[in-house]
N, C-alpha and C positions, 0 to 999 in steps of 0.2 A: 401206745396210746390207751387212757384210757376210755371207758363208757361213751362219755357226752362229747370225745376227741372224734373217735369214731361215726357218732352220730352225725357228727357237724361236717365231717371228714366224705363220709356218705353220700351226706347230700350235697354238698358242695360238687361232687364228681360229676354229678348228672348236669351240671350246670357248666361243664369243661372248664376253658380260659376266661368267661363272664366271670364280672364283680357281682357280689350281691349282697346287699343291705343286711346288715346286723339284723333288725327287729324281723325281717322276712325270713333271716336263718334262724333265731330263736323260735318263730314261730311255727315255721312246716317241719327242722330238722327234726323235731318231738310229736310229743301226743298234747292235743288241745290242754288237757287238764291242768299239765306242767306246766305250758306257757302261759296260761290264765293266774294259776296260782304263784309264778316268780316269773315274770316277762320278761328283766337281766340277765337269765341264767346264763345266756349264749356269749357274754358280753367279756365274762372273766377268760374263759374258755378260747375263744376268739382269740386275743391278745398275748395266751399263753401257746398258742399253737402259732403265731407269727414271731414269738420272740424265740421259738423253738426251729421255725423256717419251716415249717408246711406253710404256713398261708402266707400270703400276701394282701397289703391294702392299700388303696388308690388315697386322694385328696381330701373324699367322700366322708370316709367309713366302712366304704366297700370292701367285701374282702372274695379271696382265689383263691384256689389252693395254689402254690406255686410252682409255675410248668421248668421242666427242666430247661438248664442251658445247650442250646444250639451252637455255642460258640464252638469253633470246631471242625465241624459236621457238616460233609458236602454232600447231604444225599434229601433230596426233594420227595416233598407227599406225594403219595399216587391214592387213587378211589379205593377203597377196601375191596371192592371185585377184583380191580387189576391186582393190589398186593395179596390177596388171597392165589390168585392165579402164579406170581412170582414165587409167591412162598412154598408154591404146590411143585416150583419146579427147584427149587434151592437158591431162589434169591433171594437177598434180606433188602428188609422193608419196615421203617417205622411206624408209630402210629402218627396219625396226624393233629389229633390234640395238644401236643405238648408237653401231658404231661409222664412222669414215669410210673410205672406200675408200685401198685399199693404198698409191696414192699420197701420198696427207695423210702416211702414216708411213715412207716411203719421205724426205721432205724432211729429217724428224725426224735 
């Protein structure tokens, strides 16, 4: 990924499995200055990270990053206390966001 992938990749994280609006990801994924001076930036970037299969986009224009597939997988969320307690004793435990760690989309 490059620079403005990352950025957008960033912030997107904090915002888990929610969609969120192009012009709201151009505008906090950066610094005011950027988005003031080129409001689009986010727009080309966006598009090139879903045709690459990090993100995903709804109906909207909304966009996710995209959570892995559960297809598969019989094993149910638990509370982060309790998986941290499982983990503490040697059972495995996912996370319950969906999505996969930075790496998996780092290859993307």
């Amino acid at each position: 990924m490059d620079g403005d992938e990352r950025e957008i990749f960033q912030f997107l994280k904090t915002w888990g499995t929610t969609y969120v609006g192009a012009m709201e990801i151009g505008r906090r994924a950066t610094t005011k200055k950027r988005f003031y001076t080129e409001p689009d930036w986010a727009k080309v970037v966006l598009m090139r990270m879903e045709e690459r299969g990090i993100l995903e986009s709804d109906s909207q224009g909304h966009y996710r990053i995209k959570p892995v597939s559960r297809k598969g997988r019989n094993k149910d969320w638990v509370a982060p206390d309790i998986a941290k307690i499982l983990h503490e004793s040697g059972g495995e435990v996912e996370s319950g966001d969906g999505l996969a760690p930075d790496e998996h989309y780092e290859q993307l």
